[in-house]
N, C-alpha and C positions, 0 to 999 in steps of 0.2 A: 488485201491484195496489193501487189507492187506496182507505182506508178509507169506509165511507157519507158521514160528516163532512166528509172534504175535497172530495166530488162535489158534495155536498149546499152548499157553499162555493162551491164553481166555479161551481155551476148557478147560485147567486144572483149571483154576478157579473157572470156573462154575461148574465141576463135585465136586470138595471140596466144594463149598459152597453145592450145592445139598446133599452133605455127614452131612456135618453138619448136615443141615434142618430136613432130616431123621432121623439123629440119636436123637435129640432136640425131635421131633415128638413123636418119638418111646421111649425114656425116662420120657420124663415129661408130664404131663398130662396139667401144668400150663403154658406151655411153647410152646404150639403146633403152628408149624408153618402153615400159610395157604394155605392150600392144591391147591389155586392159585399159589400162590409163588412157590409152587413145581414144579407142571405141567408145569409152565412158564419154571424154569428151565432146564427140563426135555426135551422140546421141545426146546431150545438155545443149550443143551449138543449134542442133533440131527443134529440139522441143523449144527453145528460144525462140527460135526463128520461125517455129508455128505460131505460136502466142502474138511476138510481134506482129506479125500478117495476118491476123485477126483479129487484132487490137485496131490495124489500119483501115479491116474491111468495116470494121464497127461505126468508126469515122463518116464513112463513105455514107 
């Protein structure tokens, strides 16, 4: 299993690259990312972001 640190990495990843996509999207008409590729990420920034919030209630 992956330490806090490296999800905690991923997570940040994957919400910048999602930041990109959107903004890519929402500027260019010629350049529209595929609204798969969003959703995908969108659903990995989740599941991240569940893990970590369980990882912190674990802490607790």
């Amino acid at each position: 299993m992956s330490n806090k640190l490296e999800i905690l990495e991923e997570y940040r990843e994957a919400t910048h690259e999602l930041a990109e996509l959107q903004d890519e999207s929402s500027a260019s008409t010629h350049r529209m990312a595929s609204h798969d590729q969003i959703d995908s990420l969108r659903g990995k920034c989740d599941q991240l972001d569940a893990i970590l919030e369980a990882m912190d209630a674990a802490e607790d």
